[in-house]
Each structure stands twice: as structure tokens, then as C-alpha cells.
C-alpha positions as CSV (number, residue, x, y, z in Angstrom):
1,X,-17.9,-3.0,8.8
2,X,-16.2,-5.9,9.2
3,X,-14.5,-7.2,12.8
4,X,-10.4,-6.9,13.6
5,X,-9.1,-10.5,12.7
6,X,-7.8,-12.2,10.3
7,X,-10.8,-13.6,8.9
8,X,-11.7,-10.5,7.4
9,X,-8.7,-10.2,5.4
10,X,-9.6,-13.6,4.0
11,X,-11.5,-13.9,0.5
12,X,-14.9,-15.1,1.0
13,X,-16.4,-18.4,-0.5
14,X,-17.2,-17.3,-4.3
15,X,-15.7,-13.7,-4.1
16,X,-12.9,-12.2,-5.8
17,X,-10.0,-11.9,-3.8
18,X,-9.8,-8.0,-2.1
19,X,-8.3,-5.4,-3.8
20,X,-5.5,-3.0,-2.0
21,X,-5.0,0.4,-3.6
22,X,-0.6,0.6,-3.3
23,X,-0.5,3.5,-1.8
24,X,-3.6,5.0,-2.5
25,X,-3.7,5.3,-6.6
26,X,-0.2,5.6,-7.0
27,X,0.4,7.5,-10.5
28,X,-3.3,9.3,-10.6
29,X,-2.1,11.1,-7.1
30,X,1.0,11.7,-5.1
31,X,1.6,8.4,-3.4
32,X,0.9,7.7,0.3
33,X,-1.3,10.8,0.4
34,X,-4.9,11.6,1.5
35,X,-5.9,12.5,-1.7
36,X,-4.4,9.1,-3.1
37,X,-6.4,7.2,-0.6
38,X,-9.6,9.0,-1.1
39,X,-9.2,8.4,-4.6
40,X,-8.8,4.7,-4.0
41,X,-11.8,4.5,-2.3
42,X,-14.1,6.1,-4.9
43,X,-12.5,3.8,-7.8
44,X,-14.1,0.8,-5.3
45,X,-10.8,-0.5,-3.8
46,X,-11.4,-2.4,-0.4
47,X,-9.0,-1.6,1.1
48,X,-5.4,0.4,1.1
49,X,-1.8,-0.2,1.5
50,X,1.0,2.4,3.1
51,X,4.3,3.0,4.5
52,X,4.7,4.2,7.8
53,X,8.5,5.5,9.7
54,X,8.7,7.9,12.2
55,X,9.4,11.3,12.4
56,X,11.6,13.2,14.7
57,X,9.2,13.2,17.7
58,X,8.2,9.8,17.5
59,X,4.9,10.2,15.5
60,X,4.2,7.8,12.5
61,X,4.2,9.3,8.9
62,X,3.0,8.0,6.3
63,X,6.2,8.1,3.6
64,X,7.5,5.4,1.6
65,X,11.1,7.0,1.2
66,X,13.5,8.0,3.9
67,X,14.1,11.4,2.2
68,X,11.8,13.5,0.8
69,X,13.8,13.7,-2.3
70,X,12.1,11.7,-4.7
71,X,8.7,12.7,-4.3
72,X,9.7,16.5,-4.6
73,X,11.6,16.2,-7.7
74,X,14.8,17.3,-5.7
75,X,13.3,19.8,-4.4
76,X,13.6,18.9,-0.5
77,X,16.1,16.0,0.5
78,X,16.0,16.1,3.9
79,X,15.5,12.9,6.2
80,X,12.0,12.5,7.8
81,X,13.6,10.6,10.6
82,X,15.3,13.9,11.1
83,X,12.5,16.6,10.8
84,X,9.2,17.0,13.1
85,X,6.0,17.3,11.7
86,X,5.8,20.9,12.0
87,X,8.4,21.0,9.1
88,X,6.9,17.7,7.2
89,X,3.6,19.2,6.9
90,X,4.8,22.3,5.1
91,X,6.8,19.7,2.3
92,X,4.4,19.8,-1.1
93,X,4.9,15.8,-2.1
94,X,3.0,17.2,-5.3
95,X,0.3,19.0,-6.1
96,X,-0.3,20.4,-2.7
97,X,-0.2,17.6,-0.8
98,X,1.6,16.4,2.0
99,X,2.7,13.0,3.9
100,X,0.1,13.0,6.4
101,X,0.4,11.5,9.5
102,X,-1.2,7.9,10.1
103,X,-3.4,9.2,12.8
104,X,-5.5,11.0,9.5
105,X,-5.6,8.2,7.0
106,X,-7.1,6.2,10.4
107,X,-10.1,8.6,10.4
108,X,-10.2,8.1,6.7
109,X,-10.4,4.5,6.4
110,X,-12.6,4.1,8.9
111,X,-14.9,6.7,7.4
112,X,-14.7,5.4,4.0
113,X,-14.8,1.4,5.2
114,X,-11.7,0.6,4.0
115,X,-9.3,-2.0,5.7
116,X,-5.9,-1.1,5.6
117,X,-2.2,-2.3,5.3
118,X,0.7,-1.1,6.7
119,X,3.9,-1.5,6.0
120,X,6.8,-0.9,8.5
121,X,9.6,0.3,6.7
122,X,13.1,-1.1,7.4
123,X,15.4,1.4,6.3
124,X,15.3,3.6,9.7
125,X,17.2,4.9,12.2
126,X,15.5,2.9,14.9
127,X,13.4,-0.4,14.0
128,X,12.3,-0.5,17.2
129,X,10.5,2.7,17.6
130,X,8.7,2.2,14.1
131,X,7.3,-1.1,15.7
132,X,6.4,0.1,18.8
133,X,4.5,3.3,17.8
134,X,2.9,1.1,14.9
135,X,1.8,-1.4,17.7
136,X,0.5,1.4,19.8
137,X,-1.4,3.5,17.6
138,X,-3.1,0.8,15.9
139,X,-3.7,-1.1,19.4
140,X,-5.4,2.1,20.1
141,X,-7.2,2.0,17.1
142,X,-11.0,0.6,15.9
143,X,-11.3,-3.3,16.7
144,X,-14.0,-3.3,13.4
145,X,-11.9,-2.1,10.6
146,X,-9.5,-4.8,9.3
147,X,-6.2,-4.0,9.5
148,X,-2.7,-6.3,8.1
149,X,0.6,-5.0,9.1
150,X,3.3,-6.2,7.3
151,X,7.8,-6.1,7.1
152,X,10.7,-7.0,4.9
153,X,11.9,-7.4,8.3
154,X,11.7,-10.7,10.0
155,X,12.7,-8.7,13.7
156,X,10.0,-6.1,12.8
157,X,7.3,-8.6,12.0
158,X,8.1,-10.4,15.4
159,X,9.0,-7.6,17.7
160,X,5.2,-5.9,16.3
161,X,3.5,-9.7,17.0
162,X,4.8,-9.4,20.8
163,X,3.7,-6.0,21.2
164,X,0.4,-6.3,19.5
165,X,-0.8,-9.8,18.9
166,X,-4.3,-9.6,18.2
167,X,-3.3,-7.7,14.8
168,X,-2.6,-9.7,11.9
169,X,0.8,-9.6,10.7
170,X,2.5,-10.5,7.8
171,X,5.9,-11.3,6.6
172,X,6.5,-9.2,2.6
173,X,8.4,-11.6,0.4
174,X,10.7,-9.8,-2.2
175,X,12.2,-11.9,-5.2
176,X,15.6,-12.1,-3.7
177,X,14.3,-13.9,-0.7
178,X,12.0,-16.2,-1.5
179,X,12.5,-20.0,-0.7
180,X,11.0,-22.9,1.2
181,X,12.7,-21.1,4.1
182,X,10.7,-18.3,3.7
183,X,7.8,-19.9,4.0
184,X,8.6,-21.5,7.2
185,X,9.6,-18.0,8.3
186,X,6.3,-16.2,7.3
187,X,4.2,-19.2,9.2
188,X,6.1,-18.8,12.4
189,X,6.2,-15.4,12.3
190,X,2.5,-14.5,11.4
191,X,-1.0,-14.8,9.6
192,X,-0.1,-13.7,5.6
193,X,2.8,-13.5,3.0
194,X,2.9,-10.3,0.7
195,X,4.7,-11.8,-2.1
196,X,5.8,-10.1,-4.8
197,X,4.1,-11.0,-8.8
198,X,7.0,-12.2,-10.2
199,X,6.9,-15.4,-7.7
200,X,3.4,-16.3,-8.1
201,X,3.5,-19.3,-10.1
202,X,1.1,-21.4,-9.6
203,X,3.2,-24.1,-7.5
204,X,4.0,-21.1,-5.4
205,X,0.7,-19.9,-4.7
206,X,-1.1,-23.0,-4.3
207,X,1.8,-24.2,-1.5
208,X,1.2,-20.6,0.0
209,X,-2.6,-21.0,0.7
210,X,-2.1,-24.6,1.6
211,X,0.1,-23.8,4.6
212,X,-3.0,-21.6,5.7
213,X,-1.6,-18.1,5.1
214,X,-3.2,-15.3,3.9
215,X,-1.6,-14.6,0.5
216,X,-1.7,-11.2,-1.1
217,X,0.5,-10.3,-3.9
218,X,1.8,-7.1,-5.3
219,X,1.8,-5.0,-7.2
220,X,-0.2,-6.2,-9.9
221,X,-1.4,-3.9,-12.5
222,X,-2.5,-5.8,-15.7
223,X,-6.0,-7.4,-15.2
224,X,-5.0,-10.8,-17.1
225,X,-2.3,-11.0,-14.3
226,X,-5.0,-10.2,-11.7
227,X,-7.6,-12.8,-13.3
228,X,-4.9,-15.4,-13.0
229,X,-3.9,-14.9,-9.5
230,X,-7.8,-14.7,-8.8
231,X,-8.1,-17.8,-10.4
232,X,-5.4,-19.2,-8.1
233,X,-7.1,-18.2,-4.8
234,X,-4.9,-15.6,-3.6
235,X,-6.7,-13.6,-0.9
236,X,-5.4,-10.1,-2.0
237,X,-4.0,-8.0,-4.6
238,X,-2.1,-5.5,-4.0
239,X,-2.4,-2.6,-7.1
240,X,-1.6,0.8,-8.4
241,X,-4.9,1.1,-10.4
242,X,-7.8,-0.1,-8.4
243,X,-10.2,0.9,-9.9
244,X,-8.9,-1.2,-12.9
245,X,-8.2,-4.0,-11.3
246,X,-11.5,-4.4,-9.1
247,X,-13.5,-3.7,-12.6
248,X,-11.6,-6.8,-14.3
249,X,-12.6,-9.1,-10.8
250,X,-16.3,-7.7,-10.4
């Protein structure tokens, strides 16, 4: 397994750039659960990306939404910020699974040799406590198994970097927010930018991974696209189909 650092999450000389199953296999199972994530590492993916807020007591959960609305068809719109897990764990999020907590996709990752990305979700109550039980639980957590944890949130990126340094961090870049500026940003704030496809023109890239960060990109799902990028140098892709994508690379 390979060591904490950001090294790891770098592509090696003469190997495809690592491929991040977007939460789990998102389509094949519900998203951001244990049976997406397990699927993503039989389909060969290296490594997997999440979202984590908190529920009512405090504990990470591993959700992308702040309801539980869309994943139930409508069936349960109630706030995870405002439930404990007691109540979460007994929400189907489609075909019998639930949002586990991020204490179980740990075991799993480490188990299946997977590295693993987090993302600290923005849209909360309190950004403070999502950063602080993010920094504590994966402080606590095994020094071997690479691990990137990344914000839309400048504050949360930093605040996280204080609390944790030794973990790579990494600033997401959306569309709307992308400029020179941004890349300044992402350098002082950590080790990567997570930028999103539509921005990765070569120019982009290329001034990207000459500043020295790691660049991942999501969420790519065409395997043209995710020759390109590789072609480019990017050190990550970020992707609802693994398994596609990681046969296309080799």
C-alpha cells in the first residue's frame, strides 16, 4: 500500500494518471454507498471520491445532498444535519442501501487498497464542525493509504490545512470560478486543484501542473476525453464509470 503524502497521489513516470470512482460507480449503484464503492473497486478503480457533512451528533456521513430527498425519489426530505444516525441508517438511498458513515468506507478502502477523496461539503449548518471532524477522523486514520481532501470552500480547505497538515488538501475549481486568481488561491491554500472538464484546455492544464499542483479533473466519463487529459499529464480523473475509464488508460 502506498505511504500518506502527496506523492502518492501523484502519477508515476510512464503511468496513466489514477483513476477516482465519483462516488463509487455512480449510476450502476446508489451514489456515495458501500455497495458503490465496492463496486468501484472490483471495476479496477484506484481510488474513490465522496462527500462527507455531519449528522446531528457530530459524526461524518457520507451524503452528497443536504436532504435526503433526491436520492429517495421524494420519499424522505428531511435534513441530515438535522437527524442522528440512528434515523439515517434506517433511510433506503436505493436498493437497500444506506449513507454510511465515513468511519465504514475507511475499513473499506483500506481493505480493498483504495486511496480516497473527500470532499467537505459547503452547504451546512456549521463549516466548522465538517472540518474539524474531517480533520480528526482522518488524523486518526491509516498513515499508508493515500488520502486528498478537498472544498469549494477556500475557509474549509484552510481551516482543514491548520487542523491537519500532514493530509493533502486541495482546492475544487467549478466553471464559475476559475481564473488566474484561482490558481494562486489553490497554491497557497494546498497541494492539488480538482477542476472541473469543461476548463481543461490544454493551456489550462499544462499552467496547472507547472505551478507544481496535483491536478485531477472531474467528472469525466468519455474515454477520448480521458485519453486527452492523460495525454496532458493530469495526475487524476475523477469518473462515474471506472471501470470504463481505467480500461481506455490500461
Amino acid at each position: 500500500m502506498k505511504s500518506r503524502g502527496v506523492g502518492a497521489l501523484r502519477r508515476g513516470e510512464g503511468r496513466p494518471p489514477l483513476v477516482y470512482g465519483h462516488r463509487g460507480v455512480r449510476g450502476a449503484r446508489p451514489e456515495n454507498t458501500l455497495a458503490a464503492f465496492e463496486l468501484a473497486a472490483a471495476e479496477g478503480a484506484d481510488g474513490v471520491e465522496l462527500d462527507v457533512r455531519v449528522d446531528r451528533d457530530g459524526e461524518l456521513i457520507v451524503l452528497h445532498d443536504p436532504t435526503f430527498e433526491r436520492v429517495t425519489g421524494g420519499a424522505d426530505t428531511r435534513a441530515a444535519a438535522e437527524l442522528p444516525y440512528e434515523e439515517i441508517r434506517r433511510i433506503d438511498v436505493g436498493s437497500g442501501e444506506r449513507a454510511p458513515r465515513l468511519t465504514e468506507v475507511l475499513a473499506l478502502v483500506q481493505a480493498r487498497g483504495l486511496a480516497l477523496n473527500v470532499e467537505m461539503k459547503h452547504d451546512v449548518p456549521d463549516l466548522a464542525a465538517v472540518v474539524r471532524a474531517t480533520a480528526r477522523k482522518l488524523g486518526a486514520f491509516d498513515p499508508r493509504v493515500p488520502v486528498i481532501v478537498s472544498s469549494f470552500d477556500p475557509r474549509m480547505v484552510a481551516a482543514f490545512g491548520a487542523l491537519a497538515p500532514r493530509i493533502p488538501r486541495a482546492l475544487l475549481v467549478h466553471r464559475t470560478r476559475w481564473s488566474k486568481a484561482a490558481l494562486e488561491l489553490a497554491r497557497g491554500l494546498g497541494h492539488a486543484a480538482h477542476v472541473e472538464r469543461i476548463l481543461t484546455q490544454g493551456s489550462t492544464v499544462r499552467r496547472l501542473l507547472q505551478s507544481g499542483l496535483v491536478v485531477n479533473v472531474w467528472t469525466v466519463n468519455d474515454t477520448r476525453e480521458a485519453l486527452d487529459l492523460a495525454a496532458l499529464g493530469v495526475d487524476g480523473i475523477i469518473t462515474d464509470v471506472p471501470g470504463l475509464v481505467r480500461g481506455a488508460l490500461g
